[in-house]
C-alpha positions as CSV (number, residue, x, y, z in Angstrom):
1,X,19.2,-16.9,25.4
2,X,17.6,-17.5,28.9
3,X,14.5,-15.9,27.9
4,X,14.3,-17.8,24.9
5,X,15.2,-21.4,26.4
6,X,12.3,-19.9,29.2
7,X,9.7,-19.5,26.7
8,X,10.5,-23.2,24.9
9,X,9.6,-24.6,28.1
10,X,6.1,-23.2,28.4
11,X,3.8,-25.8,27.3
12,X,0.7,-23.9,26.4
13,X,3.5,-21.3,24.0
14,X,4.9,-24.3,22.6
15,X,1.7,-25.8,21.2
16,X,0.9,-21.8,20.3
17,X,4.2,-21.3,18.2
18,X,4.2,-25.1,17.0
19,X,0.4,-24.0,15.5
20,X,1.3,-20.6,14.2
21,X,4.4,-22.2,11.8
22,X,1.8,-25.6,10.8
23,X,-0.6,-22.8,9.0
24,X,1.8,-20.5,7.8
25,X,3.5,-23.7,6.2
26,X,0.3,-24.3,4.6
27,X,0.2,-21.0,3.1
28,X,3.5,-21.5,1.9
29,X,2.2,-24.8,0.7
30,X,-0.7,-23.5,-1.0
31,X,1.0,-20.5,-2.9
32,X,2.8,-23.4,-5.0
33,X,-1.0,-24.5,-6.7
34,X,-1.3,-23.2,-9.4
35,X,-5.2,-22.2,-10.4
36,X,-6.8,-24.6,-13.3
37,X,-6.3,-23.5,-16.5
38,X,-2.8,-20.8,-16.7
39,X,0.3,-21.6,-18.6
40,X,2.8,-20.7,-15.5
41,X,5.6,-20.5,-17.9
42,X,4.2,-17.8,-20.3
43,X,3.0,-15.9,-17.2
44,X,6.2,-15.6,-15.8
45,X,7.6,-14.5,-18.1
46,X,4.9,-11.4,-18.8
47,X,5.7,-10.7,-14.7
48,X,9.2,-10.6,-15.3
49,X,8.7,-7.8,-17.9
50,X,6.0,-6.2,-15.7
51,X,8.1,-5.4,-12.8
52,X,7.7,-2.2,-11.2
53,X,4.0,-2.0,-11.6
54,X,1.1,-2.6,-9.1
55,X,1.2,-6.7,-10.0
56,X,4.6,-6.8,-8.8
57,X,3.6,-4.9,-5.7
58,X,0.3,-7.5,-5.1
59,X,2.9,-9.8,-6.2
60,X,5.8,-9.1,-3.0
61,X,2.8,-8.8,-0.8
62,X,0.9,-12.5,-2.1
63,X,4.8,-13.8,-1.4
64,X,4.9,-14.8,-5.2
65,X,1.6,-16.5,-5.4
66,X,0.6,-13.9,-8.2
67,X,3.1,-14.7,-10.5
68,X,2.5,-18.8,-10.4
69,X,-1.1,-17.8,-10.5
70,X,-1.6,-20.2,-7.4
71,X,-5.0,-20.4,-5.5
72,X,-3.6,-17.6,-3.1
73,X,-3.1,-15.3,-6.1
74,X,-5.2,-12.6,-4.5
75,X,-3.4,-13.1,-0.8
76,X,-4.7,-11.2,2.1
77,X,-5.1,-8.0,0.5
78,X,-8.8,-7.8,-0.1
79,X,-9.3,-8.4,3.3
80,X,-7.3,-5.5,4.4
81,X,-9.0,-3.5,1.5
82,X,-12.8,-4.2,2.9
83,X,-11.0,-3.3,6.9
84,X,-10.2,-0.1,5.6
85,X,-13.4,0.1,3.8
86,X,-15.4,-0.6,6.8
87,X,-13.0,2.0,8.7
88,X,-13.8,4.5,6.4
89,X,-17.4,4.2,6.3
90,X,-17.5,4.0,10.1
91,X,-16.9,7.8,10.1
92,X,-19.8,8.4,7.6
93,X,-22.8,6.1,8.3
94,X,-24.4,6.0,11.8
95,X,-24.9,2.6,12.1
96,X,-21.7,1.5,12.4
97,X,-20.5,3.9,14.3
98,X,-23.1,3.0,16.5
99,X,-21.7,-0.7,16.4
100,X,-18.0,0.7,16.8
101,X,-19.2,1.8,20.6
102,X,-20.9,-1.3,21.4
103,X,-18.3,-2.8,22.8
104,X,-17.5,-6.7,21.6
105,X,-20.7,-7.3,20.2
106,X,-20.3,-4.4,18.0
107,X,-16.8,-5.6,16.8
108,X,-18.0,-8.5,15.9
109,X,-20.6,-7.4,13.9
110,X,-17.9,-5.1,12.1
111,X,-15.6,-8.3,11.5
112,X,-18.7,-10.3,10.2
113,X,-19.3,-6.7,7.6
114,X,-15.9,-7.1,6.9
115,X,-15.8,-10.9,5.5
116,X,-18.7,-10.2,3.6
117,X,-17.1,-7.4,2.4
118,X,-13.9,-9.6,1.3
119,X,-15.6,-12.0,-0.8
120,X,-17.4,-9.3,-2.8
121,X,-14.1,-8.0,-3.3
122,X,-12.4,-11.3,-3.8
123,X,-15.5,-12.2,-6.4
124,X,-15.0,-8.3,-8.5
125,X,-10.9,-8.6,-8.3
126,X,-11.4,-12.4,-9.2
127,X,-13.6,-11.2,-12.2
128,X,-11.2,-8.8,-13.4
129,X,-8.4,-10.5,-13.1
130,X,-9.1,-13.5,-15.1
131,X,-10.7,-11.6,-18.3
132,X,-7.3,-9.8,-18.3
133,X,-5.3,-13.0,-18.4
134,X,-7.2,-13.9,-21.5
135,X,-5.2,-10.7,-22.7
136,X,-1.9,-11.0,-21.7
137,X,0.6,-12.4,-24.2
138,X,3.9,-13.6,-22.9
139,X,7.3,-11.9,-24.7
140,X,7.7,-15.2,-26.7
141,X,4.2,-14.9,-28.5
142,X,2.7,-17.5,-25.8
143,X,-1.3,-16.9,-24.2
144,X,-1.2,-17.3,-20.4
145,X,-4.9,-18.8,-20.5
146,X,-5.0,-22.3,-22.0
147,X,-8.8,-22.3,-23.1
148,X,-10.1,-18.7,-22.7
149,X,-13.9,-18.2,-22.1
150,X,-16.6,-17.9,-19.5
151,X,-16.0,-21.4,-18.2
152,X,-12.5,-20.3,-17.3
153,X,-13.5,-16.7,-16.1
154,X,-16.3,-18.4,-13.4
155,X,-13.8,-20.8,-12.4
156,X,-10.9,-18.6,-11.7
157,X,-13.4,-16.4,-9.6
158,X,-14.5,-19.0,-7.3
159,X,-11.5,-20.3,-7.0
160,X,-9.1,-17.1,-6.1
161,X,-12.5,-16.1,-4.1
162,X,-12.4,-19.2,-2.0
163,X,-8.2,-19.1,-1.7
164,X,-8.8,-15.9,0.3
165,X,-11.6,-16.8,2.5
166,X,-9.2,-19.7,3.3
167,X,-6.4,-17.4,4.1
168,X,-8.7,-15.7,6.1
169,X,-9.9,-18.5,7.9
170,X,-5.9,-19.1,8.5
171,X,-5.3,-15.5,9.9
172,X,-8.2,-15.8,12.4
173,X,-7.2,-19.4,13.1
174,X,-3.3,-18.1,13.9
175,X,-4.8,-15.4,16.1
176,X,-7.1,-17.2,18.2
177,X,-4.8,-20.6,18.5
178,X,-1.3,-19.4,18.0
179,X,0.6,-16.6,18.6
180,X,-2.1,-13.6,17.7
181,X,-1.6,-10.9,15.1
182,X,-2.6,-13.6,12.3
183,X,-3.0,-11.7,9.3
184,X,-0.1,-9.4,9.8
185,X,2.0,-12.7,10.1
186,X,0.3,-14.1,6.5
187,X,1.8,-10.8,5.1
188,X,5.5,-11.0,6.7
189,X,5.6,-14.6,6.0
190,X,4.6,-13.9,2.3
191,X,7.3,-10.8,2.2
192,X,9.9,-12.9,4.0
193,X,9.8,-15.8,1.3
194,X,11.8,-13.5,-0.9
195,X,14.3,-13.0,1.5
196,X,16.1,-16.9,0.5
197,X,16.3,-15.8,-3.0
198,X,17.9,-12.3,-2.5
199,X,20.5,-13.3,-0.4
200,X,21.6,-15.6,-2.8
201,X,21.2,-12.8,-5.2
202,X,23.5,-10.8,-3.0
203,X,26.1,-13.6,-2.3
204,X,26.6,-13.8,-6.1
205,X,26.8,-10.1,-6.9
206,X,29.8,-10.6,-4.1
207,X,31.0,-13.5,-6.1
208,X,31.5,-12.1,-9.6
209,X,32.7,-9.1,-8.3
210,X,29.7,-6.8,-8.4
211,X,30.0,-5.9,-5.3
212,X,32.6,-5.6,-2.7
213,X,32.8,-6.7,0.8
214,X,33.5,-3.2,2.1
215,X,29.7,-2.5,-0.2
216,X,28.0,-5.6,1.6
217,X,28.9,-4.7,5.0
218,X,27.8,-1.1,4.9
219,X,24.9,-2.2,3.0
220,X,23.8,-4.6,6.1
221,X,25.1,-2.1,8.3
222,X,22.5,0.6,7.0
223,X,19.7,-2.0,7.3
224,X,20.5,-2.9,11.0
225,X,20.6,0.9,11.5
226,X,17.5,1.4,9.7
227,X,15.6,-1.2,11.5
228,X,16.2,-0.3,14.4
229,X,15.0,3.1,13.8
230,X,11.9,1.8,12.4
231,X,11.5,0.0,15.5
232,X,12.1,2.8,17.5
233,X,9.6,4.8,15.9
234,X,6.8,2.0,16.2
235,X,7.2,1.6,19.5
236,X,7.6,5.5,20.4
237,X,4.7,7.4,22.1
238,X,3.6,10.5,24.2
239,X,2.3,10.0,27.6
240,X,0.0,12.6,28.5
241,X,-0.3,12.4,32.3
242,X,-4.2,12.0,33.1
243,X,-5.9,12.4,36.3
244,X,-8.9,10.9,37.9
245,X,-10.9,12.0,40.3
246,X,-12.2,10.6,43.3
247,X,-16.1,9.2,43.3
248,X,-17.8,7.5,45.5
249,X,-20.2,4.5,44.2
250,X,-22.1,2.8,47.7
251,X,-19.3,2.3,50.0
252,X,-16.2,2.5,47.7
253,X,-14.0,5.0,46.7
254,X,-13.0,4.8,43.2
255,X,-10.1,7.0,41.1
256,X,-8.3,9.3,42.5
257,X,-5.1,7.8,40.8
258,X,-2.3,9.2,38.4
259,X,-1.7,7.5,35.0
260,X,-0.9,8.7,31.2
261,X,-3.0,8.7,28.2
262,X,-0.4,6.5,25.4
263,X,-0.4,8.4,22.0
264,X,1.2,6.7,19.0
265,X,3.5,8.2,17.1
266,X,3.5,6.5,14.1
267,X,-0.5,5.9,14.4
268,X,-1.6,4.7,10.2
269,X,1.3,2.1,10.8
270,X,1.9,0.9,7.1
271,X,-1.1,2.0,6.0
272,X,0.1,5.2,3.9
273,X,2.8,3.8,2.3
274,X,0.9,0.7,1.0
275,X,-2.0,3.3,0.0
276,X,1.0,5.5,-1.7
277,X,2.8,2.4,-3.7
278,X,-1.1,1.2,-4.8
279,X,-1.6,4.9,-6.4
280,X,2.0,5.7,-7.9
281,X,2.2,2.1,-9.5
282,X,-1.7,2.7,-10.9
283,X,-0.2,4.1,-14.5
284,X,2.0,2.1,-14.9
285,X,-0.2,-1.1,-14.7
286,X,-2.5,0.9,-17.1
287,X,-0.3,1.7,-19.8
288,X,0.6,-2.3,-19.9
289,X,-2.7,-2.9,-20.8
290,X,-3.6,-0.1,-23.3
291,X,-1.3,1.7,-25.5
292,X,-2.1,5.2,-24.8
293,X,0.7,7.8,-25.3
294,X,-0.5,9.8,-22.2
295,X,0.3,7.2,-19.9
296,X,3.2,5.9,-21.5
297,X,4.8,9.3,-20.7
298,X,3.7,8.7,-17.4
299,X,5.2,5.3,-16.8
300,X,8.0,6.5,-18.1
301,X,8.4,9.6,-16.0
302,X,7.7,7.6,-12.7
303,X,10.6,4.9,-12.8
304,X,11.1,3.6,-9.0
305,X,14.1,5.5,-7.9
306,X,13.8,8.8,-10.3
307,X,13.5,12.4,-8.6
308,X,9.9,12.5,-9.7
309,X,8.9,9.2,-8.5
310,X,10.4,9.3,-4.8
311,X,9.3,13.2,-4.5
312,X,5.4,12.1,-5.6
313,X,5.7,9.3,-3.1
314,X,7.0,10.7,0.1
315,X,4.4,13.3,-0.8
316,X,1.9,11.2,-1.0
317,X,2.9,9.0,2.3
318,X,3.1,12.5,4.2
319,X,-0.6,12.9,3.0
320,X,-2.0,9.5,3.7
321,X,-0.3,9.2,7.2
322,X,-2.6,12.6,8.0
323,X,-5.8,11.0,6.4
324,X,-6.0,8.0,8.4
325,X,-4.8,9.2,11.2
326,X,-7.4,11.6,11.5
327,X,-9.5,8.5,10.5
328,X,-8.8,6.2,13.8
329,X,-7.8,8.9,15.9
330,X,-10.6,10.9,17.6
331,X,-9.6,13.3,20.2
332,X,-13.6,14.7,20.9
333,X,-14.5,10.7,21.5
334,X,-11.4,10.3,23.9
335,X,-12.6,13.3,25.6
336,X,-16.0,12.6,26.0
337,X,-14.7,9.1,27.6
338,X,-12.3,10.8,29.7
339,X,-14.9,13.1,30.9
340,X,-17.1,10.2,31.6
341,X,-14.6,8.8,34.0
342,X,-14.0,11.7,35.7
343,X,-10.6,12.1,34.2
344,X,-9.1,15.2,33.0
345,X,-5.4,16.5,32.3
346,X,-3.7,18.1,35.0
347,X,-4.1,22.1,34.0
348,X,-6.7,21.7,31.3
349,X,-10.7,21.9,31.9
350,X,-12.7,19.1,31.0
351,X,-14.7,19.0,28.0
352,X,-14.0,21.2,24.9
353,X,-10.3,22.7,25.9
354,X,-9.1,18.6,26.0
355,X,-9.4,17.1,21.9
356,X,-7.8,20.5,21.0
357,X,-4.6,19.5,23.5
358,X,-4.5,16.3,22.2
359,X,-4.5,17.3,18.7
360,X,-1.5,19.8,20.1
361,X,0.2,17.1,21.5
């Protein structure tokens, strides 16, 4: 409690937090507009028979803004879609690799790729997304598109297009002015909207006598544990003790000094098992769109929970956490850096015998 009552009494924190919650209220605020020309009620009801595929996934992640069809409907994700893009591509085309080692500069040009990259992403998902409302029929017979056309499909592009550059504009805005880490706090603050309605979803399950207290305690029980484990991981690395040696630049004596290289444990962070939920919910947002018996059998074989489903998806985590790790993670770079320094592992020659301990450690 001291620490918290310490950090209330910094001024230049206070105005930080105070701005962080003013913008993320306005993303709250802004998933309740709904985009011109959708019938809310008939599309709720088509989500409510669509759960468990990737629209309920874009859905958790938009913190409901999908299913109201608000101007946020798109969220943040296209955004981390073009940084993973650009991430990607850094590995394969010279020129921005060459950008990736320029320092600042560089990463700015990078972050001006990626917004560009956004919108075009924003303007294609946009696109799509509106010619398959024109498709989607609620259960009760109802359209989810008023007045179907090309009027409504340009309008619906521009305006989920311009609800994520705004959100954008909100991420950077929370970084630079608030607290930092302004996109990843979009996300949580769209995930943690749900959290309201499932408690009370909880609390009545306890009520009618779903579930017993003994149940709700070792459910909360395992989540604390589990948390904290996840935690624990996050925050766990190897420190490989580096040493630098001594050099002399005019008059001063530089390095010389003992300190460790931090490696990451968990190094993709969420990235695999958002990649993994994107590709195992891909059928079954197919077959909801076209009857084909193929991939009927295939939604039906991959039910969230089943053997299959969970065996395919930790399978497919396991591979995506290798992927992009050996995406952002460059042992021969770090090397080549150390080297530069004059900094080497105590034991281990400089230059070729380092990025294979690395990739041992």
């Amino acid at each position: 409690m001291a620490a918290i009552e310490g950090l209330t009494k910094l001024p230049e924190l206070r105005r930080r937090i105070f701005i962080t919650l003013a913008l993320i209220a306005v993303y709250r605020l802004g998933v309740f507009v709904p985009a011109p020309g959708i019938d809310v009620d008939a599309l709720s009801a088509f989500f409510k028979m669509a759960q468990g595929t990737i629209f309920g996934f874009f859905n958790l992640f938009s913190g409901g803004a999908l299913q109201r069809f608000s101007i946020f409907s798109l969220g943040i994700m296209p955004y981390i879609s073009a940084s993973i893009i650009l991430q990607l591509l850094t590995v394969v085309v010279p020129h921005l690799e060459q950008l990736s080692k320029e320092g600042d500069l560089g990463r700015k040009k990078i972050t001006q790729y990626t917004r560009y990259g956004t919108i075009l992403l924003c303007l294609i998902q946009g696109y799509g997304m509106s010619v398959g409302l024109e498709s989607i029929q609620a259960p009760g017979g109802g359209a989810a598109v008023i007045h179907p056309g090309l009027a409504f499909r340009l309008l619906t592009t521009v305006t989920l297009a311009t609800g994520t550059a705004f959100l954008m504009w909100l991420g950077e805005q929370i970084t630079e002015r608030g607290i930092g880490n302004g996109i990843s706090l979009i996300i949580f603050a769209g995930i943690a909207a749900n959290i309201p309605s499932g408690f009370m979803n909880v609390m009545n399950f306890v009520k009618t006598g779903e579930w017993s207290v003994i149940k709700l305690l070792i459910i909360l029980g395992f989540m604390v544990v589990v948390i904290a484990f996840i935690i624990f991981m996050e925050t766990s690395q190897r420190r490989i003790p580096v040493q630098y040696a001594k050099r002399i630049v005019g008059r001063k004596m530089y390095g010389g000094q003992a300190t460790h290289l931090p490696l990451k444990i968990n190094t993709s962070g969420v990235i695999p098992p958002i990649f993994a939920s994107s590709v195992m919910m891909f059928p079954a947002t197919i077959a909801t769109f076209v009857a084909i018996p193929i991939l009927n059998q295939m939604q039906n074989l991959l039910i969230p929970g089943g053997l299959v489903y969970n065996l395919l998806f930790v399978g497919l985590i396991v591979f995506f956490a290798f992927f992009y790790t050996a995406i952002v993670f460059k042992p021969h770079e770090i090397a080549e850096n150390m080297k530069k320094w004059g900094g080497f592992i105590p034991g281990i020659r400089p230059g070729q015998h380092t990025p294979i301990i690395l990739i041992l450690f």
